[in-house]
mmCIF file of the C-alpha atoms, coordinates in Angstrom:
data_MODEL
# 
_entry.id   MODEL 
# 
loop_
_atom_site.group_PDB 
_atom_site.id 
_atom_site.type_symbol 
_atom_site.label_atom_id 
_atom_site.label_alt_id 
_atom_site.label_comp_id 
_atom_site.label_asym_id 
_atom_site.label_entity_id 
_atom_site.label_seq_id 
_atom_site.pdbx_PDB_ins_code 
_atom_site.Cartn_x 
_atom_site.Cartn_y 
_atom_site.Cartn_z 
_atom_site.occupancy 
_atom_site.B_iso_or_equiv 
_atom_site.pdbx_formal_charge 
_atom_site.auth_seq_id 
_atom_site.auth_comp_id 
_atom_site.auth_asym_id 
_atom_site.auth_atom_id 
_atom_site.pdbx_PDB_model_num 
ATOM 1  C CA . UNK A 1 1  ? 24.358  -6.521 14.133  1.00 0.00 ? 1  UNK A CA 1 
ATOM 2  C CA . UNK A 1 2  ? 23.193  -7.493 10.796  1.00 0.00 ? 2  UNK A CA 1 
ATOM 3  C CA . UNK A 1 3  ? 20.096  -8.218 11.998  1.00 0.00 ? 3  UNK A CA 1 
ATOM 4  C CA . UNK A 1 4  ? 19.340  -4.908 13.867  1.00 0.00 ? 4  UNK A CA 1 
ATOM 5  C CA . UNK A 1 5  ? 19.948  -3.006 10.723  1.00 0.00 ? 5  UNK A CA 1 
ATOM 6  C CA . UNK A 1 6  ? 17.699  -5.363 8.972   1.00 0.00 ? 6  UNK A CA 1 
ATOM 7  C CA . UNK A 1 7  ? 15.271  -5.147 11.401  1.00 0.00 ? 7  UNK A CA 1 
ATOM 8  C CA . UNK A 1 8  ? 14.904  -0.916 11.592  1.00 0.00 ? 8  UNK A CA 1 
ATOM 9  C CA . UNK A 1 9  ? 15.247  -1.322 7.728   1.00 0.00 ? 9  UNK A CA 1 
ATOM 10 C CA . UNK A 1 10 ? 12.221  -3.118 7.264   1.00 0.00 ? 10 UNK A CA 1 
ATOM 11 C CA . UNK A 1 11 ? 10.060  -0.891 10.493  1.00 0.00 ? 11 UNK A CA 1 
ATOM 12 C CA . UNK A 1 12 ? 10.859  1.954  8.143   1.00 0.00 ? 12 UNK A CA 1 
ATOM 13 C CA . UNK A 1 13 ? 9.591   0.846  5.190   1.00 0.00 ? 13 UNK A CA 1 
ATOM 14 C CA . UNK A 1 14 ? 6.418   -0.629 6.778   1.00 0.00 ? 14 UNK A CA 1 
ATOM 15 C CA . UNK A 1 15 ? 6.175   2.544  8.536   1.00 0.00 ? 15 UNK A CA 1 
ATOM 16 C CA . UNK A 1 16 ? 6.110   4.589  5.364   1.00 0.00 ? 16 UNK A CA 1 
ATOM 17 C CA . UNK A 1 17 ? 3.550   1.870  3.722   1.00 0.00 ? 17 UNK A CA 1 
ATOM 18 C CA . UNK A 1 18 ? 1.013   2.591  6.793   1.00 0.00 ? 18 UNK A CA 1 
ATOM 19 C CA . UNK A 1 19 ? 1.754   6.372  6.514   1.00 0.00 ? 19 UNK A CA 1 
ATOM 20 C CA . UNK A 1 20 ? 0.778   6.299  2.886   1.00 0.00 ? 20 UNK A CA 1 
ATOM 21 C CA . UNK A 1 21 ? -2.342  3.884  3.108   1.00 0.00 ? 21 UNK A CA 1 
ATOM 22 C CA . UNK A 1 22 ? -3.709  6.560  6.269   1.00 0.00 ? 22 UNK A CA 1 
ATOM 23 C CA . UNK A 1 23 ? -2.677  9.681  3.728   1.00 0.00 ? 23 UNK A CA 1 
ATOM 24 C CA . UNK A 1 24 ? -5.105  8.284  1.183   1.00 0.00 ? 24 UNK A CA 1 
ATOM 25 C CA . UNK A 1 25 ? -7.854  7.870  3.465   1.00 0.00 ? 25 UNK A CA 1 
ATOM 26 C CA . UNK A 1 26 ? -7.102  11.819 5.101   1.00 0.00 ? 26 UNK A CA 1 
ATOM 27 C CA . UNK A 1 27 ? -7.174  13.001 1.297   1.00 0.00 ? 27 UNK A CA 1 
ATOM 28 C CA . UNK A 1 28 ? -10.546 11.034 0.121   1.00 0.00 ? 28 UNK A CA 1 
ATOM 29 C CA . UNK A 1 29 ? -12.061 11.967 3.152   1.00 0.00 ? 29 UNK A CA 1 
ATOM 30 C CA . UNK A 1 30 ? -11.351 15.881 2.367   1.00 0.00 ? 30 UNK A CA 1 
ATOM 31 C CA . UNK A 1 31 ? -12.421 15.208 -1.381  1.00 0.00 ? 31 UNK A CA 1 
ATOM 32 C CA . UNK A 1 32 ? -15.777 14.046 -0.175  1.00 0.00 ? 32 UNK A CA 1 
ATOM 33 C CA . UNK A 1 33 ? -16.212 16.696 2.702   1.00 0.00 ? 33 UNK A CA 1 
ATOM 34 C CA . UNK A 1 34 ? -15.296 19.215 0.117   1.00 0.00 ? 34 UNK A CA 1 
ATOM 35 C CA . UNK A 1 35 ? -17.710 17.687 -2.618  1.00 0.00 ? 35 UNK A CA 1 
ATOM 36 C CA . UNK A 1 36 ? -20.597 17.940 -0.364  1.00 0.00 ? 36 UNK A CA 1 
ATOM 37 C CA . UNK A 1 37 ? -19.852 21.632 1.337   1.00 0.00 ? 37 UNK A CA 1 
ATOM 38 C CA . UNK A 1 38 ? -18.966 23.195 -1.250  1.00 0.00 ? 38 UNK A CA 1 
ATOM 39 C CA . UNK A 1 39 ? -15.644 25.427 0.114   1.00 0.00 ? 39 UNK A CA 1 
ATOM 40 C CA . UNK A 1 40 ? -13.472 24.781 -2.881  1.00 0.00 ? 40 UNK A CA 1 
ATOM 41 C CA . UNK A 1 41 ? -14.525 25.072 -6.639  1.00 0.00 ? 41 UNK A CA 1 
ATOM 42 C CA . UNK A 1 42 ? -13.768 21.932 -8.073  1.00 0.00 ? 42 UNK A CA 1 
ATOM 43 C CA . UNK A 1 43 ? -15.889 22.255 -10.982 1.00 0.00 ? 43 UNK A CA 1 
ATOM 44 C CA . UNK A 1 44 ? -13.530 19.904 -13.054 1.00 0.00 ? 44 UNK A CA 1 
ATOM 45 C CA . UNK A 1 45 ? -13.631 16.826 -10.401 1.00 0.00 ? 45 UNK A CA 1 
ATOM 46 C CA . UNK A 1 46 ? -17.061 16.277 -10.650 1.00 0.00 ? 46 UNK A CA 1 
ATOM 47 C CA . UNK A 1 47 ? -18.321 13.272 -8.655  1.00 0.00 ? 47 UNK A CA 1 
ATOM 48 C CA . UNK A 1 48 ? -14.729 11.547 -8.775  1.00 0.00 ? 48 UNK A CA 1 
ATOM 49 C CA . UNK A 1 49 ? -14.810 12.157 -5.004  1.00 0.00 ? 49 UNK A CA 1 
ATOM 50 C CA . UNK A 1 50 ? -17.419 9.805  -4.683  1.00 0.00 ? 50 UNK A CA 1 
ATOM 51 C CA . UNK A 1 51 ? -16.496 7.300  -7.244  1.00 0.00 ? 51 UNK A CA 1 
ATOM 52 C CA . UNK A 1 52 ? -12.886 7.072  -6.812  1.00 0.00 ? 52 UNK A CA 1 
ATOM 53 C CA . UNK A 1 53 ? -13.007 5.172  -3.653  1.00 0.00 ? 53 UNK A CA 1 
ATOM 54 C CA . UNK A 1 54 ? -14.690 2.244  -5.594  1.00 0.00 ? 54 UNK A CA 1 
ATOM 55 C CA . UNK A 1 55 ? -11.606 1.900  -7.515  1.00 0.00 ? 55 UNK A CA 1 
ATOM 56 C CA . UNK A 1 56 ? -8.602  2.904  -5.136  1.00 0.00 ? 56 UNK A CA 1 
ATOM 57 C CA . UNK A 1 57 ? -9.459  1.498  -2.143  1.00 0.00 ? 57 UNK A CA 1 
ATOM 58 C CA . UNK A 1 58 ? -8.327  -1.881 -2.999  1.00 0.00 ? 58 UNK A CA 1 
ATOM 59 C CA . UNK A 1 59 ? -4.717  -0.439 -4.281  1.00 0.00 ? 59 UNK A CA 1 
ATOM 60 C CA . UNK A 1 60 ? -4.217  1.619  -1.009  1.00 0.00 ? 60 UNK A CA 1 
ATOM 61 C CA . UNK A 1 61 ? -5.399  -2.377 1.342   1.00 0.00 ? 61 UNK A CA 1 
ATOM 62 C CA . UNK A 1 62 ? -2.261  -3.807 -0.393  1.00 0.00 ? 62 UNK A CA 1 
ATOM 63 C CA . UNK A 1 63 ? 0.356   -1.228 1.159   1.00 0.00 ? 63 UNK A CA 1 
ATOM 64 C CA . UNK A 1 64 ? -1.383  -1.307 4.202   1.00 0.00 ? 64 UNK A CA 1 
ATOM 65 C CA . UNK A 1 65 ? -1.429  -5.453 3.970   1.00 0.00 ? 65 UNK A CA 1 
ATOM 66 C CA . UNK A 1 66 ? 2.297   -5.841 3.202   1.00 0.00 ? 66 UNK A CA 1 
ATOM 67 C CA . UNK A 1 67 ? 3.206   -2.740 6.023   1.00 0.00 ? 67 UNK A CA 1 
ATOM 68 C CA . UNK A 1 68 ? 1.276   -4.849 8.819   1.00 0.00 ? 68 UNK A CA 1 
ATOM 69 C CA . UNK A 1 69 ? 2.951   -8.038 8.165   1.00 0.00 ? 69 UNK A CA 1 
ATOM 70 C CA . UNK A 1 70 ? 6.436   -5.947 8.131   1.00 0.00 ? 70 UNK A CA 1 
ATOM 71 C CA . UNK A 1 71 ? 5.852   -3.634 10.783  1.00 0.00 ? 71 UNK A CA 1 
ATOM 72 C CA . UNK A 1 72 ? 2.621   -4.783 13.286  1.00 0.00 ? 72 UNK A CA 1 
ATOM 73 C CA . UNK A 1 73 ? 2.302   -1.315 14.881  1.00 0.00 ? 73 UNK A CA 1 
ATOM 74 C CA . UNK A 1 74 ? -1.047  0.877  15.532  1.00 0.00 ? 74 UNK A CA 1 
ATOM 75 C CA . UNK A 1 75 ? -0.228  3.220  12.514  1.00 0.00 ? 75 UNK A CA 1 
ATOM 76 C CA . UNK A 1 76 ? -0.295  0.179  10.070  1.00 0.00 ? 76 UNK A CA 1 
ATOM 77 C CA . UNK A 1 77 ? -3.119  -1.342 11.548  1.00 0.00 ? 77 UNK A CA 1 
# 
């Protein structure tokens, strides 16, 4: 029984680790769609839209690394 629990313990968390590594990537993606049309003023952000991914995208691989090897689903992957 142990085991079980252990087991849906650890498909939650690497559930919520995929979930937040695939948030990131829905967020940038409307940074840079908004950068380029236009539809929001974002005077203040600048180009961090485009240069932000340089930096970030490593962080967000390790949550999506350590979610895979917990959890090996589609979302995670």
């Amino acid at each position: 029984m142990d085991a079980t629990v252990k087991t849906t313990k650890s498909g939650i968390i690497g559930g919520i680790l995929g979930g937040i590594s695939l948030l990131y990537v829905i967020i940038n993606t409307l940074l840079i769609l908004n950068f380029f049309t236009g539809l929001i003023a974002a005077e203040k952000l600048q180009g961090l839209p485009i240069i932000a991914p340089i930096f970030l995208v490593p962080l967000m691989i390790v949550p999506a690394i350590i979610g895979f090897f917990i959890k090996k689903d589609k979302l995670c992957l």
